[in-house]
Residue, then its C-alpha position, 0 to 999 in steps of 0.5 A: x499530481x502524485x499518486x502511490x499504489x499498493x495492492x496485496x493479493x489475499x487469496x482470490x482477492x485483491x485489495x488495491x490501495x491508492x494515494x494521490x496528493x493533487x491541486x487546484x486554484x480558486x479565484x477569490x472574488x473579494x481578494x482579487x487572488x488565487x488561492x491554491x489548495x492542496x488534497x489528498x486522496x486515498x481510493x481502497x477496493x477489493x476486486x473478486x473474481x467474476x462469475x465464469x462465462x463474464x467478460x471481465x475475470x474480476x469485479x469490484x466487490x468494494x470501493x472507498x474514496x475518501x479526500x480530504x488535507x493533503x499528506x504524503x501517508x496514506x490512509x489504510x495501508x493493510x500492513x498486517x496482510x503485507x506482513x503476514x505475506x512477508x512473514x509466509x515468504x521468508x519464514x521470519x518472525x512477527x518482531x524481525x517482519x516488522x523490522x524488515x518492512x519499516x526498513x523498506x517502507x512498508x513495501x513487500x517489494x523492497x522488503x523482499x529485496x533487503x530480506x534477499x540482499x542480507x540473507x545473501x551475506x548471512x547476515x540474518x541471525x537464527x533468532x529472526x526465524x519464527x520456530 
Protein backbone atom coordinates (compact mmCIF):
# COMPACT_ATOMS: atom_id res chain seq x y z
CA UNK A 1 0.00 0.00 0.00
CA UNK A 2 0.95 3.52 -1.07
CA UNK A 3 -0.42 6.69 -0.37
CA UNK A 4 0.77 10.52 -1.45
CA UNK A 5 -0.73 13.66 -0.07
CA UNK A 6 -0.74 17.15 -1.35
CA UNK A 7 -2.74 20.01 0.10
CA UNK A 8 -2.41 23.63 -0.99
CA UNK A 9 -4.09 26.51 1.08
CA UNK A 10 -6.23 28.92 -0.96
CA UNK A 11 -7.41 31.57 1.05
CA UNK A 12 -9.40 30.18 3.85
CA UNK A 13 -9.53 26.99 2.01
CA UNK A 14 -8.02 23.98 1.93
CA UNK A 15 -7.84 21.57 -0.77
CA UNK A 16 -6.08 18.18 0.28
CA UNK A 17 -5.35 15.61 -2.37
CA UNK A 18 -4.93 12.05 -1.92
CA UNK A 19 -3.29 9.19 -3.94
CA UNK A 20 -2.88 5.75 -2.91
CA UNK A 21 -1.96 2.35 -5.00
CA UNK A 22 -3.40 -0.81 -2.98
CA UNK A 23 -4.00 -4.66 -3.46
CA UNK A 24 -6.14 -7.26 -2.90
CA UNK A 25 -6.75 -11.00 -4.05
CA UNK A 26 -9.62 -12.93 -5.40
CA UNK A 27 -10.07 -16.98 -5.09
CA UNK A 28 -10.97 -17.94 -8.36
CA UNK A 29 -13.33 -20.90 -7.98
CA UNK A 30 -12.91 -22.60 -11.49
CA UNK A 31 -8.88 -21.84 -11.93
CA UNK A 32 -8.22 -23.04 -8.40
CA UNK A 33 -5.86 -19.56 -7.98
CA UNK A 34 -5.45 -16.43 -6.65
CA UNK A 35 -5.60 -13.57 -8.51
CA UNK A 36 -4.25 -10.14 -7.15
CA UNK A 37 -5.47 -6.91 -8.33
CA UNK A 38 -3.94 -3.56 -8.47
CA UNK A 39 -5.85 -0.10 -7.91
CA UNK A 40 -5.68 3.32 -7.45
CA UNK A 41 -7.37 5.64 -5.76
CA UNK A 42 -7.41 9.25 -5.86
CA UNK A 43 -9.59 11.25 -2.60
CA UNK A 44 -10.00 15.32 -3.24
CA UNK A 45 -11.62 17.58 -0.54
CA UNK A 46 -11.94 21.09 0.09
CA UNK A 47 -12.03 21.83 4.10
CA UNK A 48 -13.63 25.32 4.88
CA UNK A 49 -13.58 26.94 8.03
CA UNK A 50 -16.65 25.98 10.40
CA UNK A 51 -18.99 27.98 12.06
CA UNK A 52 -17.75 29.94 15.34
CA UNK A 53 -18.91 28.27 18.69
CA UNK A 54 -18.19 24.48 16.67
CA UNK A 55 -16.11 21.89 18.01
CA UNK A 56 -14.29 21.33 15.04
CA UNK A 57 -12.47 24.65 13.35
CA UNK A 58 -12.98 23.24 9.90
CA UNK A 59 -15.45 21.11 7.86
CA UNK A 60 -15.52 19.55 4.82
CA UNK A 61 -17.24 21.35 2.09
CA UNK A 62 -16.50 18.76 -0.73
CA UNK A 63 -15.33 15.28 -1.01
CA UNK A 64 -14.59 13.00 -4.12
CA UNK A 65 -13.34 9.51 -4.35
CA UNK A 66 -12.68 7.92 -7.47
CA UNK A 67 -10.91 4.26 -7.62
CA UNK A 68 -10.09 3.06 -10.49
CA UNK A 69 -6.50 1.01 -12.57
CA UNK A 70 -3.51 1.31 -10.63
CA UNK A 71 -0.97 4.43 -11.50
CA UNK A 72 1.62 5.76 -9.59
CA UNK A 73 0.14 9.82 -11.08
CA UNK A 74 -2.48 11.17 -9.47
CA UNK A 75 -5.54 12.21 -10.85
CA UNK A 76 -6.31 15.98 -10.04
CA UNK A 77 -3.28 17.60 -8.83
CA UNK A 78 -4.57 21.48 -8.61
CA UNK A 79 -1.14 22.42 -10.36
CA UNK A 80 -2.28 25.80 -11.54
CA UNK A 81 -2.73 26.89 -7.54
CA UNK A 82 0.63 25.54 -6.60
CA UNK A 83 2.07 27.75 -9.28
CA UNK A 84 0.54 30.60 -8.75
CA UNK A 85 1.71 29.96 -5.02
CA UNK A 86 5.21 29.64 -6.20
CA UNK A 87 5.04 32.32 -8.42
CA UNK A 88 3.54 34.87 -5.37
CA UNK A 89 6.38 33.38 -3.22
CA UNK A 90 9.36 34.05 -5.27
CA UNK A 91 8.29 36.42 -7.56
CA UNK A 92 9.12 34.29 -10.95
CA UNK A 93 7.47 34.28 -14.04
CA UNK A 94 4.64 31.69 -15.45
CA UNK A 95 7.60 30.22 -17.88
CA UNK A 96 10.59 29.67 -15.18
CA UNK A 97 7.47 28.75 -12.40
CA UNK A 98 6.88 25.81 -14.51
CA UNK A 99 10.25 24.96 -15.15
CA UNK A 100 11.16 25.18 -11.24
CA UNK A 101 7.85 22.66 -10.44
CA UNK A 102 8.36 20.03 -13.27
CA UNK A 103 12.29 20.33 -11.86
CA UNK A 104 10.97 19.24 -8.34
CA UNK A 105 7.75 17.26 -9.05
CA UNK A 106 5.39 19.27 -8.87
CA UNK A 107 5.80 19.77 -5.03
CA UNK A 108 5.66 23.64 -3.91
CA UNK A 109 8.26 21.95 -0.96
CA UNK A 110 10.95 20.96 -3.12
CA UNK A 111 10.50 23.49 -5.71
CA UNK A 112 10.59 25.89 -2.86
CA UNK A 113 13.92 24.49 -1.81
CA UNK A 114 15.82 24.48 -5.39
CA UNK A 115 14.35 27.83 -5.98
CA UNK A 116 16.48 28.91 -2.60
CA UNK A 117 19.46 26.39 -3.25
CA UNK A 118 19.83 28.58 -6.83
CA UNK A 119 19.23 31.77 -5.86
CA UNK A 120 21.89 31.14 -3.14
CA UNK A 121 24.32 30.88 -5.67
CA UNK A 122 22.93 33.32 -8.11
CA UNK A 123 22.43 31.20 -10.34
CA UNK A 124 18.81 32.48 -11.21
CA UNK A 125 18.74 34.92 -14.34
CA UNK A 126 17.06 38.35 -14.41
CA UNK A 127 14.93 37.11 -17.03
CA UNK A 128 13.10 34.61 -14.77
CA UNK A 129 11.53 37.32 -12.81
CA UNK A 130 7.88 38.38 -13.69
CA UNK A 131 8.23 42.29 -14.26
Amino acid sequence: YQRRVHGVVMGDTIMANIHGVFSYTVDDDVKHENIVYKRCFDRCFLLRPNKSGTSWPARIANDMLMIRAASDAPLMVPEADVKQKLMSSTGLNDAFATLLLREAGDSYDKAMALFQANQATGAIPAEAFAK
